[in-house]
C-alpha positions in Angstrom: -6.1 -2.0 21.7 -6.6 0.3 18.7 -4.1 0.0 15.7 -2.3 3.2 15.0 -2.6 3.6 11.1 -0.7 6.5 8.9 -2.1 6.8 6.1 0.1 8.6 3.4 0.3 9.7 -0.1 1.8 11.8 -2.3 -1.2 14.3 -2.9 0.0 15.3 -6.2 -3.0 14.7 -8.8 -5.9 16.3 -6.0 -4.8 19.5 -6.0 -3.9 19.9 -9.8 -6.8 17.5 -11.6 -10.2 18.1 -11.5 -11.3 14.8 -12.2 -8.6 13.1 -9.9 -10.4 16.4 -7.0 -13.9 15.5 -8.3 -13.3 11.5 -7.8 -11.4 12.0 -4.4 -12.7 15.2 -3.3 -10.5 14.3 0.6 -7.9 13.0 -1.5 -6.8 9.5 -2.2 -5.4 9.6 1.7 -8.6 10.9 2.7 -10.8 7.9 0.7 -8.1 5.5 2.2 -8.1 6.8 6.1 -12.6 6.9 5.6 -12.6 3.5 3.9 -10.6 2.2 7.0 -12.5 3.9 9.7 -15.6 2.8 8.4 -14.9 -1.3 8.5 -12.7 -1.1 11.6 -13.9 1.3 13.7 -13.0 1.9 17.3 -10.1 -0.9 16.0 -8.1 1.8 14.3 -7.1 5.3 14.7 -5.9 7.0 11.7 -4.4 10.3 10.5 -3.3 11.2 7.4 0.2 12.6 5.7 1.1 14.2 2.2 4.5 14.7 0.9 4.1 18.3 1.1 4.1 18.3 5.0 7.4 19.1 7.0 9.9 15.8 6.7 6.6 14.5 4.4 4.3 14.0 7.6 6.9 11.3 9.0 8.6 12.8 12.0 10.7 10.4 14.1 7.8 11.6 16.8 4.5 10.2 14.1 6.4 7.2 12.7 6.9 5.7 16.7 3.5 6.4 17.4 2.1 4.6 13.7 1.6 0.6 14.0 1.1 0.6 9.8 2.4 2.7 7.1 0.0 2.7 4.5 1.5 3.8 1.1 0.4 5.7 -1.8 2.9 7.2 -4.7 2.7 7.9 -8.3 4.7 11.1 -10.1 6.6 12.1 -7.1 8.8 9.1 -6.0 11.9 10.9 -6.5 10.4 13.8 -4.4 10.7 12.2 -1.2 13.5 12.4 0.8 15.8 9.8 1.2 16.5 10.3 4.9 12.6 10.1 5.4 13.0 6.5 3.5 15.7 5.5 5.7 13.5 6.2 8.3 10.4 4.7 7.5 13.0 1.6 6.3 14.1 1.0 9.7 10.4 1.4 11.2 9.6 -1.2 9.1 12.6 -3.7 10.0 11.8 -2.8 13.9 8.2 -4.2 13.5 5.8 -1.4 11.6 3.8 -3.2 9.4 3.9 -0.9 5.9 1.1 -1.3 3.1 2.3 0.0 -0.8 -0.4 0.7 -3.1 -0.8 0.7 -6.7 2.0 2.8 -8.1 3.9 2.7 -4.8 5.9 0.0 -6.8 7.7 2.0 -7.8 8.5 4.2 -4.5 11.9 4.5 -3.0 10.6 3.0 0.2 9.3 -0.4 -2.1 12.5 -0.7 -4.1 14.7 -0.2 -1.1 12.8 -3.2 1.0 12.4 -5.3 -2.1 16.0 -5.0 -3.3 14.7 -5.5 -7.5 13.1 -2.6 -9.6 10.3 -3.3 -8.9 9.4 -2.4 -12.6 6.0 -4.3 -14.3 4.0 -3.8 -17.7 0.8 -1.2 -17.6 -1.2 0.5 -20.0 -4.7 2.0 -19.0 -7.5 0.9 -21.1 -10.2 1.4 -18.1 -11.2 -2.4 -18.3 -12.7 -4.9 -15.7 -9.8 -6.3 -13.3 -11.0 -9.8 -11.3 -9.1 -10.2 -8.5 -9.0 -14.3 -7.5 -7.9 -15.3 -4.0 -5.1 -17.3 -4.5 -4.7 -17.9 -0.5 -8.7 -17.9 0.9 -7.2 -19.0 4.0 -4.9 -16.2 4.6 -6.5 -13.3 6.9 -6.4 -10.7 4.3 -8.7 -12.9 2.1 -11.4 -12.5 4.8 -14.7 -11.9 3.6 -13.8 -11.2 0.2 -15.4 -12.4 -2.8 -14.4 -14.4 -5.1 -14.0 -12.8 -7.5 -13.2 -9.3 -6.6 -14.5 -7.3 -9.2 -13.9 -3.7 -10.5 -15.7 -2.4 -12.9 -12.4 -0.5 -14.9 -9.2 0.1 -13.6 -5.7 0.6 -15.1 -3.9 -2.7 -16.1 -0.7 -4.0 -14.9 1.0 -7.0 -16.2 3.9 -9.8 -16.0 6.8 -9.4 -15.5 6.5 -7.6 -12.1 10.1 -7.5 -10.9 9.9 -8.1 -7.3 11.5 -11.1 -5.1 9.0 -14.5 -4.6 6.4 -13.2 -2.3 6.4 -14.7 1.0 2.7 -15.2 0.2 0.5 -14.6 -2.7 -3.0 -13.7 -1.7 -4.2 -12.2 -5.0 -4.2 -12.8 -9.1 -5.4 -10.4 -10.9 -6.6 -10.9 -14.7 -7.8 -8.5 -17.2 -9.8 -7.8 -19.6 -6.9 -7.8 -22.4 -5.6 -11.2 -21.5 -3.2 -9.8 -19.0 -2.4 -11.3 -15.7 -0.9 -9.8 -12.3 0.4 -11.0 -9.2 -2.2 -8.6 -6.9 -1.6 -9.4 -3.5 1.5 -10.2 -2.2 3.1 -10.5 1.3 6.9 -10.2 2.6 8.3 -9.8 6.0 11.4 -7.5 6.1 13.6 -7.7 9.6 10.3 -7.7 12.2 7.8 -6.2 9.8 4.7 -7.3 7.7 4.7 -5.9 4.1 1.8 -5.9 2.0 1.5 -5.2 -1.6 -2.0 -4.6 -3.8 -2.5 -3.4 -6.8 -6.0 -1.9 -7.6 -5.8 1.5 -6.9 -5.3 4.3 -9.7 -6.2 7.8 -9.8 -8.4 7.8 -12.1 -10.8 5.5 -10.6 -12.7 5.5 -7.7 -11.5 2.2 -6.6 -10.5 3.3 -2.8 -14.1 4.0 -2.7 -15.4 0.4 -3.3 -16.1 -1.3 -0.3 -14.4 -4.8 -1.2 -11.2 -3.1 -1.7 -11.8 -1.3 1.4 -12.0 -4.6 3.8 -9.2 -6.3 1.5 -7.3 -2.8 2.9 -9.0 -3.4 6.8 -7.8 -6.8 6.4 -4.1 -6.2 5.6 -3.7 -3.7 8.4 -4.5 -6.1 11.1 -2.5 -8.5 9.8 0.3 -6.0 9.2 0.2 -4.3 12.6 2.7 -5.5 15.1 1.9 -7.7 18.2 4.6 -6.6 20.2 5.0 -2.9 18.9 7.4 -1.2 17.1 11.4 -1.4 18.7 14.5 -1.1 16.8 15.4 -3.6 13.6 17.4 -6.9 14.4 21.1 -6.7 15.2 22.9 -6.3 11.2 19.8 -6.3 9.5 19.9 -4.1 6.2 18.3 -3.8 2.8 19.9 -5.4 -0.8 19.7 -1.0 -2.0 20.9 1.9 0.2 19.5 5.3 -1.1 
């Protein structure tokens, strides 16, 4: 049976950067929803969503029929809704496997399942990022090399304030010495969280085609075996928006 994949972002550079337009001419939701189609196939179906949508393309009516929430944010965190992230919360705890991408760190939806700030160090000097497999048993470490390697990317660096992950998959390192928990894995209620890194605007990252099965990877391993019911009996999140 096919996995029912949402694939969301915030849409806010596309429309008003001609680079960001030029690099992601679809959007970053577009390169995301292609790169996944293309590795997985008849495995998936996927649609997209922007936060410019009515209720920010997550109805109570597309969240049931979505097995993974994947997650894209960057200038407009505080734009979204909080009753959309109380919804998409209690998908999650009811079995909806979410992936958060780059700067969806810092999204409400993150913060709220994490329970920290979710706050890290950055600056963007478009250098080489190695992501090493930490876990090259774990599913989402299928097929990928060892290293991962993109050409230039943003940095981000320690201290990343998020709880112990469940599972590290990936370590990122960088050219300026900096190093980055990557790849990291929680479950929330029923749900499978996934967090990676690589990602930024202003690089064509969702376009290379090791990121893209790293991304294949973490949605079957995300997606629910059982579908998607309601969250466990008391189950809540550390934050409340």
């Amino acid at each position: 049976m096919a996995v029912n994949v949402t694939v969301w972002s915030e849409n806010y550079h596309e429309p008003r950067e001609e680079e960001v337009r030029r690099r992601y001419p679809d959007g970053i939701h577009g390169a995301i929803a292609a790169g996944l189609a293309e590795v997985l196939g008849e495995r998936v179906r996927v649609r997209t969503a922007v936060l410019d949508e009515p209720e920010h393309g997550l109805t109570d009516e597309a969240l049931a029929a979505t097995d993974v929430l994947t997650w894209w944010g960057h200038l407009a965190h505080e734009e979204v809704d909080d009753k959309i992230v109380d919804r998409v919360r209690r998908r999650v705890l009811g079995g909806m496997g979410l992936l958060v991408l780059h700067s969806g760190h810092y999204s409400k939806i993150f913060r709220t399942l994490m329970g920290t700030t979710c706050t890290l160090t950055w600056r963007d000097g478009g250098e080489r990022e190695l992501v090493w497999t930490v876990a090259p048993a774990h599913p989402i470490a299928r097929g990928v090399p060892r290293p991962l390697v993109i050409g230039r990317q943003e940095t981000y660096g320690e201290p990343f304030d998020i709880p112990q992950p469940d599972e590290l998959v990936f370590v990122s390192a960088f050219g300026g010495g900096e190093v980055f928990r990557s790849g990291c894995c929680y479950r929330r209620g029923l749900g499978r969280i996934f967090y990676f890194s690589p990602g930024d605007q202003n690089y064509p990252v969702f376009h290379h085609p090791d990121v893209r099965r790293v991304l294949a990877n973490a949605v079957l391993w995300a997606a629910p075996g059982d579908g998607v019911g309601e969250p466990p009996r008391n189950a809540h999140s550390p934050i409340q928006w």
